[in-house]
C-alpha positions in Angstrom: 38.3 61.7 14.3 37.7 65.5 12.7 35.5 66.0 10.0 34.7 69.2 8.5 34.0 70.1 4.6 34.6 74.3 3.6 33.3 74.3 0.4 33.7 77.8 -0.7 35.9 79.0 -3.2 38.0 81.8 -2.1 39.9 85.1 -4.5 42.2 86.3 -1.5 44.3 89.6 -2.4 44.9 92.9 -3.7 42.8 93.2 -6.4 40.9 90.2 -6.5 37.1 91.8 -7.1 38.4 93.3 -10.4 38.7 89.2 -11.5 35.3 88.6 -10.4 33.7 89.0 -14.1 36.3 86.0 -14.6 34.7 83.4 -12.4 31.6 81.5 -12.7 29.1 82.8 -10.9 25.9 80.7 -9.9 23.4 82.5 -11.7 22.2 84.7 -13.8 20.4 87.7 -11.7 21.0 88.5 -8.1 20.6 90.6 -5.3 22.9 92.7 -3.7 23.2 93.3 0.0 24.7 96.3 2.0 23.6 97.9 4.6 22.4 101.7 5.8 25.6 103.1 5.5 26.9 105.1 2.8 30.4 103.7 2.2 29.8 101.0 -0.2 28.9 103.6 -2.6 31.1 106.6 -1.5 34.1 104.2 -1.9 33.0 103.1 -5.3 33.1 99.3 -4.2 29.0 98.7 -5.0 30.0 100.6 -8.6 33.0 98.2 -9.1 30.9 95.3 -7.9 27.9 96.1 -10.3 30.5 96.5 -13.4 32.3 93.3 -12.5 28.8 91.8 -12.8 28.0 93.6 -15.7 31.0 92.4 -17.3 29.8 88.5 -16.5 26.1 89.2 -18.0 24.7 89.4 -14.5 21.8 91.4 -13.8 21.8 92.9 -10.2 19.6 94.7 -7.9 20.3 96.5 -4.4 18.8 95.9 -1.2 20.5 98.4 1.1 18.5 98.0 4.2 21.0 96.0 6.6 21.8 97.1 9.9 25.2 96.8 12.0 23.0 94.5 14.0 21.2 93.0 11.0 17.1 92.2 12.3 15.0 89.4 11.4 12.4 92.3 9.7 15.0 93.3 6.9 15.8 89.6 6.1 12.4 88.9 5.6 12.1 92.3 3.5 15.1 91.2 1.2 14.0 87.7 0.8 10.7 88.9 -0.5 12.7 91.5 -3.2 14.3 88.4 -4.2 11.5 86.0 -4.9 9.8 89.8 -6.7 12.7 89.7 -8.9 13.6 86.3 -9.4 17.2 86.3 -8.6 18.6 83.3 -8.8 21.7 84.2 -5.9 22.8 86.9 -3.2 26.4 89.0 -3.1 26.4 90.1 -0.2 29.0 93.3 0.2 30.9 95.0 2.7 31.2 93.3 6.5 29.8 90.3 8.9 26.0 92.1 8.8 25.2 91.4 4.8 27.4 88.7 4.7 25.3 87.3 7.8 22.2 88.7 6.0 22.9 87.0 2.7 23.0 83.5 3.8 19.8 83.9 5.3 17.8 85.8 3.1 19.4 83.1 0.6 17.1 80.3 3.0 14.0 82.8 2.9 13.9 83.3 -0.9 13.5 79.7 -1.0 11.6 78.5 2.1 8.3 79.5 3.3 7.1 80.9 6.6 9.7 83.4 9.2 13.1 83.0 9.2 12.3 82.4 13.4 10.5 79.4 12.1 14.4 77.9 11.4 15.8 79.3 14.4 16.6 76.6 16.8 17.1 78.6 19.7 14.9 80.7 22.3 11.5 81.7 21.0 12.6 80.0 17.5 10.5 77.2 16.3 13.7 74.6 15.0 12.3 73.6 11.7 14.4 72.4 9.6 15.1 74.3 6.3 13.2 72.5 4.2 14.9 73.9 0.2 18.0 74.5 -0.9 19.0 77.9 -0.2 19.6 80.4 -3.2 23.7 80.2 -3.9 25.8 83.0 -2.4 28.6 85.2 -3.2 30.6 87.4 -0.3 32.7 90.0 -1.1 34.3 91.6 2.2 35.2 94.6 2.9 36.2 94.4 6.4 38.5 92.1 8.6 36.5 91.6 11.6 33.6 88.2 11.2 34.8 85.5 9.1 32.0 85.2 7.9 32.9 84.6 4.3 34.4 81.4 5.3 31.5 79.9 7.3 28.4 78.6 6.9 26.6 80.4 10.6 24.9 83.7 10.8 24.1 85.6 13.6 20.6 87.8 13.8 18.7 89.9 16.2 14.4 89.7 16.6 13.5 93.2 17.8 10.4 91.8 18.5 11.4 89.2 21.2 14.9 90.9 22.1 16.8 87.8 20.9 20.0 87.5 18.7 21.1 84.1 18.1 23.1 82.1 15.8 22.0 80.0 13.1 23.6 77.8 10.3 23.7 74.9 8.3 26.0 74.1 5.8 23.6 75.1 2.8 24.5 78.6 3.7 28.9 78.4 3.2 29.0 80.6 0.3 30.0 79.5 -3.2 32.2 82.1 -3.7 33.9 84.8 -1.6 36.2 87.6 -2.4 38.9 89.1 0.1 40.5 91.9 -1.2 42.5 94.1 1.4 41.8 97.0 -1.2 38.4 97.5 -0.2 39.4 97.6 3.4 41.5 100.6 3.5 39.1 103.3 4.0 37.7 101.5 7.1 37.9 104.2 10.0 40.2 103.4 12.9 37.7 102.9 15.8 36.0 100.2 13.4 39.2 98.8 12.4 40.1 98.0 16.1 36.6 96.6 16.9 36.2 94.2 13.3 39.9 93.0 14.3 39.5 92.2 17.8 36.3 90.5 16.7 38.9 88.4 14.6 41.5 87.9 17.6 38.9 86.8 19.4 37.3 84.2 17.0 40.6 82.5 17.1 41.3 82.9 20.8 38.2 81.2 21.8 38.2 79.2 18.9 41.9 77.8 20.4 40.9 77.0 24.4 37.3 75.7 23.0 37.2 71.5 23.9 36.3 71.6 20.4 39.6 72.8 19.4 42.0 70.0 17.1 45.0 70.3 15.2 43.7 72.0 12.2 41.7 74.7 14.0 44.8 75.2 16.7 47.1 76.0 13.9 44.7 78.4 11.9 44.3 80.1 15.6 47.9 80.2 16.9 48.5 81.6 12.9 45.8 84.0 12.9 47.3 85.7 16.6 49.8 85.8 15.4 49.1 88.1 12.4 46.6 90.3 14.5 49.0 91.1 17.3 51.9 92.8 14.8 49.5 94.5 12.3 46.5 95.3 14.1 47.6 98.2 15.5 49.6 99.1 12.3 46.2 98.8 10.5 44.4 101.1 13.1 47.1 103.8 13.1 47.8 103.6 8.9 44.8 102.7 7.4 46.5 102.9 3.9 49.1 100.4 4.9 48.0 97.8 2.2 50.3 94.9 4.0 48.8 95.6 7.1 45.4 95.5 5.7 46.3 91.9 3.4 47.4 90.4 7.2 44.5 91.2 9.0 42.7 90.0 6.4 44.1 86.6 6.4 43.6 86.5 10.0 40.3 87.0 9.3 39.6 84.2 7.2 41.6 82.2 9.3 38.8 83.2 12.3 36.2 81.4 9.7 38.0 78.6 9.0 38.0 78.3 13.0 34.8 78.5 13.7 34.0 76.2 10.2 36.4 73.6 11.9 35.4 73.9 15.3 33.0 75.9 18.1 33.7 79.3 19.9 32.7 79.3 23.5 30.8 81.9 25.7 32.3 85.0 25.5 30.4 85.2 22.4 27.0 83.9 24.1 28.0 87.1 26.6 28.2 89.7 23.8 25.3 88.4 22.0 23.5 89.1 25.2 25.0 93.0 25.5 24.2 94.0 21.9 20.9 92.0 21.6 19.6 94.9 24.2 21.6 97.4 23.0 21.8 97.5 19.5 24.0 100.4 18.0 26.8 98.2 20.5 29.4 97.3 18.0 30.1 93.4 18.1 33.6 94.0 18.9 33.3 96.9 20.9 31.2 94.5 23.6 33.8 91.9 22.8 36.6 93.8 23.8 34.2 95.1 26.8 34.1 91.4 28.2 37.0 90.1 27.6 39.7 91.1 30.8 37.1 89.3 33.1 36.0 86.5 30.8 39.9 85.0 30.2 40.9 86.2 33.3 38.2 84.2 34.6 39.6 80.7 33.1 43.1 81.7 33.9 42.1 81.7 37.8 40.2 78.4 37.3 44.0 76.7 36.0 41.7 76.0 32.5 44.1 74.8 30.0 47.2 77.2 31.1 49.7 75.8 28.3 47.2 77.1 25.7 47.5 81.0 27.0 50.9 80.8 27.6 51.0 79.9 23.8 48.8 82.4 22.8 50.9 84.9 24.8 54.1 83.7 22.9 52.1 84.0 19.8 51.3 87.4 20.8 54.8 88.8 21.2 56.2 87.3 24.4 58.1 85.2 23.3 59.1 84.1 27.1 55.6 83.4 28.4 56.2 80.9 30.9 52.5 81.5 32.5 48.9 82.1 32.1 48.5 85.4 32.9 51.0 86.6 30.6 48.4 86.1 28.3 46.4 88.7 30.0 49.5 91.1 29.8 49.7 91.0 26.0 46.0 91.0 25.6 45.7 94.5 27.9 49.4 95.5 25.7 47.2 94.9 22.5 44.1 97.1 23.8 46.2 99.9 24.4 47.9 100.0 21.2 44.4 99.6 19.3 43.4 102.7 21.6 40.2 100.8 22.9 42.1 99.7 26.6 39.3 102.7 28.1 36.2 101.9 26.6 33.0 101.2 28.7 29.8 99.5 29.1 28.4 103.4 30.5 29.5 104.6 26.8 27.2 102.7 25.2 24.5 103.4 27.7 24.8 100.2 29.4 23.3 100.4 33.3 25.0 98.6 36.3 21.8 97.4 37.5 21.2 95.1 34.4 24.8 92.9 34.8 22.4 90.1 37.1 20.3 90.3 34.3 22.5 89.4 31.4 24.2 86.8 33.8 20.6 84.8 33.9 20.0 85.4 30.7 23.2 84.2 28.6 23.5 81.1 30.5 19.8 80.3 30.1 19.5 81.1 26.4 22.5 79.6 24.6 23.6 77.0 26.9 25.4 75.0 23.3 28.1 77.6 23.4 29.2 77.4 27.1 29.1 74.0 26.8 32.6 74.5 24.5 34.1 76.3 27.6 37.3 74.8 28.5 35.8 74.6 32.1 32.4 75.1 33.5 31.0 78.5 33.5 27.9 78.7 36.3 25.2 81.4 36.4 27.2 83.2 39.3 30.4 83.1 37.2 28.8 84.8 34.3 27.1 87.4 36.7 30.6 87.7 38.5 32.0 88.6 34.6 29.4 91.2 33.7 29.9 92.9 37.2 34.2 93.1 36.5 33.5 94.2 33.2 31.4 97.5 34.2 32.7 100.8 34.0 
């Protein structure tokens, strides 16, 4: 039997924010969320957001504090702005780290104590939230997390070097925009990592023994789009049709993970940029990955599933597993990231034994999803392939 419920209502397409003032929103006053950077103003997306409320009699404030790697101290900062100002939801705008950030600073406005107190994980106490969370609105402006379509966020404690997962179904947002507009001024090297984020979702999404029919054909779909316009996406970032695709595909990663489990490679990543924090998601993603499928391929785990993923990919006569590994290293290159390395981001050989110990120790839920088992010495194995 499958059972899942998504209960967020979505505006997909070019365009779509500027209908915004037409829907009805969950309340009256609310917070916005973006983080550090500056691009949600120089683009003019936080002014068109803030007339699009203004339009629906919505007072707004801004919280701009969010990091890449959003941290447990600027939820808890956010969630006390929005108890000050009594909003009564979060709009979260721009990528996975306010979107992330909204649903939980949505739990904190609303419940007492540390947001660690809900953490189930690690050092986390596993309370369970006790109110309703404050209502949420996402409005994306990149194709890399899903997160508008799910009801999980992922955040880092500085303070005990942690960054786990945590979710409930309270926190699916009510509404989410994805509009392909506001993702064409997205650099390229971003672009590559918030899409292989996406093809990644749905890849582990699709060997996962939580996989099922629905969640297989969002996957298979969503490969599908991100192997042809990807690259396109990386090389024209104006290519609007490039942009809608990879957009789908993104939301189709959400619905995966909203229908079904990812399995370690994300526990693995977690484990990189939870040390080293100015690591992109993706960019540790796409550091991990040659070693983490190839690792399943040489176990024989589920081979017809890569060799339809390879087909999906492009090659269309994919008659084994490791043909998968062909298209994924094809896909890399033509994102340009085939040569990135751990050493780039300041990442030291001596720590791979380490992270090894440490990922399998910590989240032991999402390995548990692997389509085979995955031992301590496998995962150390991983690391040590995957250093350059």
């Amino acid at each position: 039997m499958i059972s899942f419920c998504i209960p967020t209502k979505f505006l997909f397409g070019a365009g779509a924010l500027k209908q915004l003032h037409k829907q009805q929103l969950p309340g009256k006053k609310t917070l916005i969320v973006i983080t550090q950077g500056k691009s949600a103003r120089k683009h003019g997306y936080l002014a068109e957001l803030e007339k699009q409320l203004d339009l629906a009699g919505v007072e707004h404030m801004v919280y701009d504090g969010i990091r890449p790697n959003p941290t447990k101290d600027s939820i808890m900062e956010a969630a006390a702005a929005a108890r000050r100002e009594n909003c009564d939801f979060i709009t979260a705008l721009g990528g996975g780290s306010p979107m992330d950030s909204a649903k939980v600073i949505a739990v904190m406005a609303t419940n007492p104590g540390d947001l660690w107190d809900y953490c189930v994980k690690g050092t986390g106490k596993g309370l369970p939230i006790q109110n309703q969370p404050l209502p949420i609105v996402c409005v994306t402006t990149t194709a890399g997390t899903g997160s508008e379509a799910d009801g999980g966020a992922v955040i880092s404690n500085t303070e005990t070097c942690e960054k786990y997962g945590i979710g409930d179904p309270r926190m699916f947002p009510t509404l989410s925009v994805v509009d392909p507009e506001l993702m064409l001024s997205v650099p390229p090297a971003q672009t590559a990592y918030q899409g292989l984020d996406t093809f990644f979702h749905l890849a582990e999404g699709y060997i996962s023994r939580t996989s099922n029919l629905f969640n297989q054909m969002f996957a298979l779909t969503g490969i599908e789009n991100v192997s042809k316009y990807l690259a396109i996406s990386i090389k024209d970032g104006t290519n609007l049709e490039a942009r809608e695709h990879m957009a789908f595909a993104n939301t189709l990663g959400g619905f995966v993970m909203a229908t079904g489990r990812l399995t370690s490679e994300h526990a693995m990543e977690h484990v990189l940029s939870a040390h080293y924090p100015s690591l992109p998601h993706g960019a540790g993603l796409i550091l991990l990955c040659r070693a983490y499928f190839g690792h399943f391929i040489s176990c024989g785990a589920v081979p017809e599933k890569f060799i339809k993923m390879a087909q999906a990919m492009g090659i269309k006569d994919a008659n084994k597993p490791e043909d998968f590994l062909t298209a994924l290293e094809d896909l890399l290159k033509d994102c340009g990231v085939a040569d990135l390395k751990m050493s780039d981001f300041g990442i030291k050989a001596n720590e791979m034994e380490q992270f090894g110990i440490e990922a399998k120790t910590v989240t032991p839920e999402m390995f548990a999803n692997d389509p085979t088992e995955m031992t301590k010495e496998d995962c150390i194995e991983i690391y040590r392939k995957s250093y350059r």
